[in-house]
C-alpha positions as CSV (number, residue, x, y, z in Angstrom):
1,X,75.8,9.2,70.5
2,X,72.6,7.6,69.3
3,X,69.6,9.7,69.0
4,X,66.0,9.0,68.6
5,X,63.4,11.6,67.1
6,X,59.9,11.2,67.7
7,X,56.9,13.0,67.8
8,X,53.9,13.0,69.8
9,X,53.6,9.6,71.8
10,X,54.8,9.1,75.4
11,X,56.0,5.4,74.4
12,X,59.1,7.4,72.6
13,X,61.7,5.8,75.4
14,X,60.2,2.4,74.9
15,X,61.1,3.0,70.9
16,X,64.8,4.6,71.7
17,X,65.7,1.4,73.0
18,X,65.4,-0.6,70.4
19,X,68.5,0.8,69.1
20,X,70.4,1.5,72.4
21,X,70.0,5.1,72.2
22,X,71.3,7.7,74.4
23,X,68.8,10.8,74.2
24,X,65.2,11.4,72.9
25,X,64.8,14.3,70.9
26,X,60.7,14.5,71.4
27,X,59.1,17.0,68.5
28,X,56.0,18.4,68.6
29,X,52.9,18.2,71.8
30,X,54.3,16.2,74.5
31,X,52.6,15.3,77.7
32,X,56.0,16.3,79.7
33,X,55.7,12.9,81.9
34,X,59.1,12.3,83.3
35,X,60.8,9.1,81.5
36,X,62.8,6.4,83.7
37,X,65.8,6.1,82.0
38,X,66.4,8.3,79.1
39,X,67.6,12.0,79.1
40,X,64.9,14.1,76.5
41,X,64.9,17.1,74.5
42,X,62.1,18.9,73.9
43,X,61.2,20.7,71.0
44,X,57.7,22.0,70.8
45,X,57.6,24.8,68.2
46,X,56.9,28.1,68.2
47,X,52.7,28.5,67.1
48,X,51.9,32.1,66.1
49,X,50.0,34.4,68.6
50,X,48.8,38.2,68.6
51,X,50.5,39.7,71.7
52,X,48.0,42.9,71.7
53,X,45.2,40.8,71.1
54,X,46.1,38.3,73.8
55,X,46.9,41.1,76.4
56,X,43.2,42.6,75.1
57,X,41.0,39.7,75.8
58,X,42.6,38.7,78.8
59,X,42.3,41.9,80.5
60,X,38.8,42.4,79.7
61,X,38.4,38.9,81.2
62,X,40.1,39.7,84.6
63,X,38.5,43.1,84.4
64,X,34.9,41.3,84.7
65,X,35.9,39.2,86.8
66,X,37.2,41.7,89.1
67,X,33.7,43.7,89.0
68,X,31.9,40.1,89.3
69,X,33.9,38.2,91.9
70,X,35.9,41.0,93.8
71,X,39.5,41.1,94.5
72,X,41.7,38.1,92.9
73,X,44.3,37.0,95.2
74,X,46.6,35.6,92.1
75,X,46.2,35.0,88.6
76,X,47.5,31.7,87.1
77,X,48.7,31.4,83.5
78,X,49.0,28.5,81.6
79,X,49.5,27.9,77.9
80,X,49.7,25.0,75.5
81,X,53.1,23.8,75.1
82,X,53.0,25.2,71.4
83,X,53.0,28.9,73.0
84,X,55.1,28.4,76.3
85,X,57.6,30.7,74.7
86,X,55.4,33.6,74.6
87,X,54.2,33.0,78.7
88,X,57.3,35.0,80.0
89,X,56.3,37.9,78.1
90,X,52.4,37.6,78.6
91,X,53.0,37.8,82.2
92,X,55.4,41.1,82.1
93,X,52.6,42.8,80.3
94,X,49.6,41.6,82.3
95,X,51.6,42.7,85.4
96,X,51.9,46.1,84.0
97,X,48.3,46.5,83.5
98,X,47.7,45.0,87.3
99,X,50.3,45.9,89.4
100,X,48.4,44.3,92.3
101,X,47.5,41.0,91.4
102,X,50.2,38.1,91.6
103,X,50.6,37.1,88.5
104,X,52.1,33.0,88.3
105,X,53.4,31.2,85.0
106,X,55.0,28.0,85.7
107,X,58.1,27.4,83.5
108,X,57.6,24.9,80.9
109,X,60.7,22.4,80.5
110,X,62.7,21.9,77.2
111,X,64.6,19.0,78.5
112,X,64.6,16.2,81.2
113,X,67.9,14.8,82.6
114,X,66.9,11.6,84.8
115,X,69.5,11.3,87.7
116,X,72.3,8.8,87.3
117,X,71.2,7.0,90.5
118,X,67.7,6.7,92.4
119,X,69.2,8.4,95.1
120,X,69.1,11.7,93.4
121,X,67.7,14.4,94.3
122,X,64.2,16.0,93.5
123,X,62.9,17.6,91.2
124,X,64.6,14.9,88.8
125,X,62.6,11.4,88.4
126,X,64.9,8.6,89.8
127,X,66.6,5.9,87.4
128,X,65.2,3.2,88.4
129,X,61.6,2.7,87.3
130,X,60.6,0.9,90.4
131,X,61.0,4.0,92.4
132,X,58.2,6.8,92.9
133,X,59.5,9.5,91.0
134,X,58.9,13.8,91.4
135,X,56.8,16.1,88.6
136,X,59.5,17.7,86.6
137,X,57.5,21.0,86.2
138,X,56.1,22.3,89.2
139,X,52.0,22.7,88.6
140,X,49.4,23.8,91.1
141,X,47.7,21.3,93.4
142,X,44.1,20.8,94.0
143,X,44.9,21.1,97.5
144,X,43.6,24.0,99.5
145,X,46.7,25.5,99.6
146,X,50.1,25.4,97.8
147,X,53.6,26.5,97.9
148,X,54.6,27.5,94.0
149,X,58.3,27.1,93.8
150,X,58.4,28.5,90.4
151,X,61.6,30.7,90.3
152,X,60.4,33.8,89.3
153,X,57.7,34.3,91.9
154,X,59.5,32.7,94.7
155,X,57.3,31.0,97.7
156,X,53.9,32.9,97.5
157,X,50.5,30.8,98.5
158,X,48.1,30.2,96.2
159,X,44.5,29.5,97.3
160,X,43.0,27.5,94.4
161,X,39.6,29.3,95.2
162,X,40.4,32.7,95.1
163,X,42.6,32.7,92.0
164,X,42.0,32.8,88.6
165,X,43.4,30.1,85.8
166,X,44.1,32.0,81.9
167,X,44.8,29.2,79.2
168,X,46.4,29.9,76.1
169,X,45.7,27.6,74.1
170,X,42.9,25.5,71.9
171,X,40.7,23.0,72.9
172,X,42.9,19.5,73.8
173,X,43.1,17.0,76.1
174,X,45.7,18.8,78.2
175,X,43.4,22.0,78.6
176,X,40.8,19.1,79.8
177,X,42.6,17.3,82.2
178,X,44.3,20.0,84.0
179,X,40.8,22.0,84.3
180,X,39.4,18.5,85.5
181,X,42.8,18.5,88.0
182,X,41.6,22.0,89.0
183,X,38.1,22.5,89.3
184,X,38.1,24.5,92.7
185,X,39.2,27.7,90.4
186,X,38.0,29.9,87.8
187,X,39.5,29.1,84.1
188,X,39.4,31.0,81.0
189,X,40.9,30.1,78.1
190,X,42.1,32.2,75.6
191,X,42.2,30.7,71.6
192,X,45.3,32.4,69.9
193,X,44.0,30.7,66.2
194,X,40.2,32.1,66.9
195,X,41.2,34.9,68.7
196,X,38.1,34.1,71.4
197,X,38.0,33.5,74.9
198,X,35.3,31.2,77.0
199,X,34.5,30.3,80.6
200,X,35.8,26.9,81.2
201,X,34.2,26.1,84.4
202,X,30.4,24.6,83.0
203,X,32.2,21.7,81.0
204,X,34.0,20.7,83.3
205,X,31.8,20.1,86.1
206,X,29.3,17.7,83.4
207,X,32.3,15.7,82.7
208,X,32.9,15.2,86.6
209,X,29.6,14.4,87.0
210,X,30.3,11.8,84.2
211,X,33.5,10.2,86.2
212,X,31.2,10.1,89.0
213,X,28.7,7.6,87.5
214,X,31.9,5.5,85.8
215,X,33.1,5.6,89.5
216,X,29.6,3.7,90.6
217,X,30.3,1.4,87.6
218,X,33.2,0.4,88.9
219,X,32.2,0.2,92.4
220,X,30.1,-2.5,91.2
221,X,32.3,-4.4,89.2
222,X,33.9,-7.7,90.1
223,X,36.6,-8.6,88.0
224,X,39.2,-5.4,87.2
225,X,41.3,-5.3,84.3
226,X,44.4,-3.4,84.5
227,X,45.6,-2.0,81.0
228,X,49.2,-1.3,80.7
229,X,49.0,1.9,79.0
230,X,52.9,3.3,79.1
231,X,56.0,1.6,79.5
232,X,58.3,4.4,79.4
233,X,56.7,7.2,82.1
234,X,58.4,6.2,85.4
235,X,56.5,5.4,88.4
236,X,54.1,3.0,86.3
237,X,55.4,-0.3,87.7
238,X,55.0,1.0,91.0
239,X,51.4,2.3,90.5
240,X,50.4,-0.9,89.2
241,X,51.7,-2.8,92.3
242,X,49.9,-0.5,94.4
243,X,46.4,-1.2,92.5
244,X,46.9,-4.9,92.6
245,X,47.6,-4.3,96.4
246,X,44.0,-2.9,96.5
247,X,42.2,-5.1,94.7
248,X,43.5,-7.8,96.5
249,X,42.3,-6.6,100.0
250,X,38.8,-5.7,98.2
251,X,39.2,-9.2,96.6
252,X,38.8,-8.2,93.7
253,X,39.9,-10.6,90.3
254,X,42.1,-8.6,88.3
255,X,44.0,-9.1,85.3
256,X,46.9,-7.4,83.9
257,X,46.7,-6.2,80.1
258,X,49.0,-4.2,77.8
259,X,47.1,-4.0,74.4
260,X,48.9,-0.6,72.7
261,X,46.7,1.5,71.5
262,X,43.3,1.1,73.3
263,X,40.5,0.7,70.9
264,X,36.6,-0.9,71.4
265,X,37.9,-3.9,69.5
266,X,40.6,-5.1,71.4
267,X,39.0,-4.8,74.9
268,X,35.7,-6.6,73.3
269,X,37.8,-9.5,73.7
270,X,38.0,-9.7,77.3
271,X,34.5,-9.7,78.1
272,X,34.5,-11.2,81.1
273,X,36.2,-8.5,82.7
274,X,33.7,-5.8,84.0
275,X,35.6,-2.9,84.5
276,X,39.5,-1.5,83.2
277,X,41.7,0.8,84.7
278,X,43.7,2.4,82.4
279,X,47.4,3.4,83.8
280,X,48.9,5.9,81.4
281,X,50.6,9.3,81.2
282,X,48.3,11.6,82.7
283,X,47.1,13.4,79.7
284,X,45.5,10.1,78.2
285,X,44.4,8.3,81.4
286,X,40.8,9.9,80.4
287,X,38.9,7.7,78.6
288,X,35.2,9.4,78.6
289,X,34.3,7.8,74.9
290,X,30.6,5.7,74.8
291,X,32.0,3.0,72.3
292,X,33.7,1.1,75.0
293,X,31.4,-1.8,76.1
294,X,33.1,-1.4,79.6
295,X,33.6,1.5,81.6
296,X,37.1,2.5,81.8
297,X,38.5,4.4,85.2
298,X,42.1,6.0,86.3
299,X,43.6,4.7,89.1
300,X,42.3,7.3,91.3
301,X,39.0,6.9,90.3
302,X,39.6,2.8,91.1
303,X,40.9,4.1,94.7
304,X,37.6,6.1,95.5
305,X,35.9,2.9,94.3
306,X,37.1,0.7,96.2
307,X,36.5,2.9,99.2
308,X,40.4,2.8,100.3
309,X,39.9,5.3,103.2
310,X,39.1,8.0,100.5
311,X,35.8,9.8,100.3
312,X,35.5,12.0,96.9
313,X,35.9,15.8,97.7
314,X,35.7,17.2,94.3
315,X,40.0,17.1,93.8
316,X,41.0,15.4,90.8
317,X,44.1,13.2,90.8
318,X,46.4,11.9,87.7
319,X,49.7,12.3,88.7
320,X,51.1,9.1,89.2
321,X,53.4,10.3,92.2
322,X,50.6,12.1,93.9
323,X,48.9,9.0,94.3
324,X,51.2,7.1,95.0
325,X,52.5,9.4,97.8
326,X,48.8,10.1,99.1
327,X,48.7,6.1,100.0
328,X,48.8,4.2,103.3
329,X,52.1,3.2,104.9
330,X,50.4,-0.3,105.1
331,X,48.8,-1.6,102.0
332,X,48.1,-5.4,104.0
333,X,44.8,-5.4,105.6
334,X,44.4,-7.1,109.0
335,X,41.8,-9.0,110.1
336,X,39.9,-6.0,111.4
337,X,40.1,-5.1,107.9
338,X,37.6,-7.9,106.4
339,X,33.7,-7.5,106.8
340,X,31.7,-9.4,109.5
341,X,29.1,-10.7,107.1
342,X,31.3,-10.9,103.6
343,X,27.6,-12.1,102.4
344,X,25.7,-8.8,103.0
345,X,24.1,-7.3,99.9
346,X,25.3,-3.6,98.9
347,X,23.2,-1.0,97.0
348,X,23.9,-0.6,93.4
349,X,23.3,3.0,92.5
350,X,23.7,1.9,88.9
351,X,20.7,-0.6,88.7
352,X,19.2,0.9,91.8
353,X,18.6,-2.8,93.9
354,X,20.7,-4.6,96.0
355,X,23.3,-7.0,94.7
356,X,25.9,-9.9,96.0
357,X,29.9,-9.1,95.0
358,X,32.0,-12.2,94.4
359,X,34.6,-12.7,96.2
360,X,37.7,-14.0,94.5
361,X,40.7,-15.3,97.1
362,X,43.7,-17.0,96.4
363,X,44.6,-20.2,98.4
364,X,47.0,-18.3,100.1
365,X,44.8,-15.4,100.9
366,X,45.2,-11.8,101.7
367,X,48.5,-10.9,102.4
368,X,49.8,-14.6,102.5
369,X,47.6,-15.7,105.4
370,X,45.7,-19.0,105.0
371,X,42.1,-18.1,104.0
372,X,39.0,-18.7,106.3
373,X,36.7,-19.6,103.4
374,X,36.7,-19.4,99.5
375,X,32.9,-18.8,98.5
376,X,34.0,-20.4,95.0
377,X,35.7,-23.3,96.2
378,X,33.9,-26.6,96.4
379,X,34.8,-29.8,97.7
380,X,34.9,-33.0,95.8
381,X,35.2,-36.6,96.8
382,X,35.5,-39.6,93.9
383,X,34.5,-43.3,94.3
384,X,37.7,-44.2,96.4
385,X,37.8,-41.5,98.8
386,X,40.0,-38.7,97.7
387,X,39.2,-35.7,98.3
388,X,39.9,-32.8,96.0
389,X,38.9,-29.3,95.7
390,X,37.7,-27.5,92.6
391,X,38.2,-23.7,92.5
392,X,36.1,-21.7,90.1
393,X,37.5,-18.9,88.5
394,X,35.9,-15.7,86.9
395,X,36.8,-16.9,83.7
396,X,35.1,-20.6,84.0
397,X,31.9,-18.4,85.2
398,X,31.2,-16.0,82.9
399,X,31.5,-19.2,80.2
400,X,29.3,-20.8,81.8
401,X,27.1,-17.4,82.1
402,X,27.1,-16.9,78.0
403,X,24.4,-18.6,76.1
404,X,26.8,-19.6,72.9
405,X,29.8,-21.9,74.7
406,X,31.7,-22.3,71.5
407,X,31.1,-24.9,68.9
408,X,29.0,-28.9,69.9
409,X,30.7,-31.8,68.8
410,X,27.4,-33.5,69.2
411,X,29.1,-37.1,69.3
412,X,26.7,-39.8,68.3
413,X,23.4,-37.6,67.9
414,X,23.8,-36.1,64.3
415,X,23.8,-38.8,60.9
416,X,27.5,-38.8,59.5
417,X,27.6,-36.2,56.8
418,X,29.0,-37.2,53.2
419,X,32.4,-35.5,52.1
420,X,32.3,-33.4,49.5
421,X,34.2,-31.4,47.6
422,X,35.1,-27.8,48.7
423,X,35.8,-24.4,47.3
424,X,39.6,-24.2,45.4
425,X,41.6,-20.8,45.9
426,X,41.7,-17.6,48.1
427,X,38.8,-15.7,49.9
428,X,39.1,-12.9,47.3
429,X,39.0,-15.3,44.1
430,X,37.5,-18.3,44.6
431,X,37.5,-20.6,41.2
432,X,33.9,-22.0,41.1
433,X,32.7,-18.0,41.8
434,X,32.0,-15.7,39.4
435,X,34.0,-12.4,40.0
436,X,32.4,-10.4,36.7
437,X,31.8,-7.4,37.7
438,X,27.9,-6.4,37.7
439,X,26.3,-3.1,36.6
């Protein structure tokens, strides 16, 4: 049996299969996405935590929030995957000190077994990557209600706004993103290295407020870029043929990008492109850095806007299968579909005036139907009567948009220059250089 250790990246399946293996032994903070194809074994470690202290702070917390709030239908607890092990026992004590509040601690995996066929059935992600896929730990839904099915509690509804969400755990991107996925409830967090505990709520709602102006951005935007951002979490490919799907009935240009590691550099490069979405594991489809020079959305965030029968209600998507099972039966638009004047202005709330989108339509049209009109398609006849048709593409306009077009050749209006002779070596050493050092 081959085995591949890694450590902290989702793209550890991509890496097993360079050399065929047959499990994934993942060390260290994992994401818990469910792979396609390979079986994984999780081994997070064991971080130290005060038990006394732990149960301290956190009952002083539900104690004021009790006396603040009133009664609190049910208490979630979460942890970082570093101090899963020590949930069970969190939970046993907590319930001790408050026998009448549910207490809830979804079960953290240690390993992931995808089914040998895509006809397999739930909670295990299907084989083939194609395929929607199911969460392989069951986690609360922004939703107004849902049905836990962790094992120890059974089926008990929980009502998002009248329970209360305990993290264990530092400040990371997963403490982020699932406060972000759950902003209808109270959080805490609890710091096990510090020994502190903080309401959660305040940042939260300024980094919403933050998506919300990306979401304009991209609302505006013309030309989508969609970055490739996993290859190994399943459900990706069919994510990304549901986005193309939309931008396609929005006509919308897109282009499809894998670059690794995302970075300002590389996505300086395309600047033609007005707008990415990112489609990665959920715990790094956040992007909310300024050094970007374009904004960067997830794929729900794209959804809501492109206005795809969605209106934003405050819930927070990143789950690739919630998405995908929240969409239309129907993806094709009809004719009813299109606008009646394609040429009416919208309102930018971004630049506050009124602007034109482009409209970019293959030949074939929207869902293979011969298109009415092309706005960017113009008609061309030469000297002897053929007739030809030039399409222009977002590409060939934003060159023509940029004030420096690449190099002139200038043929015929500059004097011939004379040849001589140029520098001999390497960039680092030239020979006609002096490279004594100066002091």
């Amino acid at each position: 049996m081959r085995m591949c250790l890694r450590t902290q990246r989702m793209e550890d399946e991509v890496a097993a299969a360079h050399i065929d293996a047959d499990v994934v032994v993942h060390y260290g903070h994992a994401c818990l996405s469910p792979t396609s194809r390979l079986p994984v074994i999780y081994v997070f470690g064991k971080r130290p935590i005060d038990l006394q202290d732990c149960i301290n702070q956190l009952s002083l917390v539900i104690r004021t929030q009790l006396a603040d709030a009133g009664p609190i239908k049910s208490l979630v607890l979460k942890s970082d995957v570093s101090y899963a092990y020590s949930t069970g026992e969190i939970r046993e004590l907590l319930q001790k000190v408050f026998p009448n509040v549910e207490i809830v601690a979804p079960s953290v995996p240690t390993r992931y077994m995808p089914p040998p066929s895509a006809s397999a059935i739930a909670p295990y992600a299907p084989a083939d990557p194609d395929q929607p896929s199911e969460p392989i730990s069951p986690l609360l839904s922004t939703s107004p209600a849902t049905k836990s099915t962790d094992p120890a509690i059974g089926s008990a509804e929980i009502s998002l706004k009248e329970c209360l969400i305990l993290y264990i755990g530092g400040e990371s991107l997963a403490l982020t993103n699932f406060l972000l996925t759950h902003s209808l409830s109270e959080a805490m967090s609890y710091d096990p290295q510090t020994k502190l505990t903080r309401r959660e709520t305040g940042g939260v709602n300024k980094l919403l407020m933050r998506r919300y102006a990306v979401i304009q951005k991209a609302r505006d935007a013309d030309v989508i870029g969609i970055l490739v951002g996993t290859l190994g979490v399943a459900s990706y490919l069919p994510l990304m043929a549901h986005l193309r799907r939309l931008l396609s009935k929005a006509q919308k240009k897109c282009y499809t990008i894998s670059v690794g590691k995302l970075n300002p550099a590389k996505l300086a490069n395309f600047m033609e492109i007005e707008c990415f979405v990112l489609v990665a594991c959920p715990e790094n489809s956040v992007i909310d850095s300024k050094e970007f020079y374009r904004p960067i959305v997830t794929p729900f965030e794209l959804e809501i806007a492109l206005g795809a029968d969605r209106s934003w209600t405050g819930e927070y998507i990143l789950n690739f299968d919630q998405i995908l099972s929240r969409q239309g039966t129907d993806d094709t638009p009809n004719a009813q579909d299109s606008d009646d004047d394609p040429d009416r202005p919208s309102f930018s709330l971004v630049t506050g005036s009124y602007r034109h989108a482009k409209r970019y339509a293959d030949s074939k049209g929207i869902g293979g139907e011969p298109a009415d009109s092309n706005t960017h398609a113009v008609a061309l006849r030469n000297n002897e009567g053929a007739l030809s048709q030039a399409v222009a593409t977002a590409g060939s306009e934003f060159l023509h948009s940029r004030s420096f077009q690449g190099l002139e050749q200038r043929l015929g209006q500059d004097e011939p220059a004379v040849l001589e002779q140029g520098r001999s070596g390497i960039a680092k050493g030239y020979e006609d250089v002096d490279h004594a050092p100066t002091l």
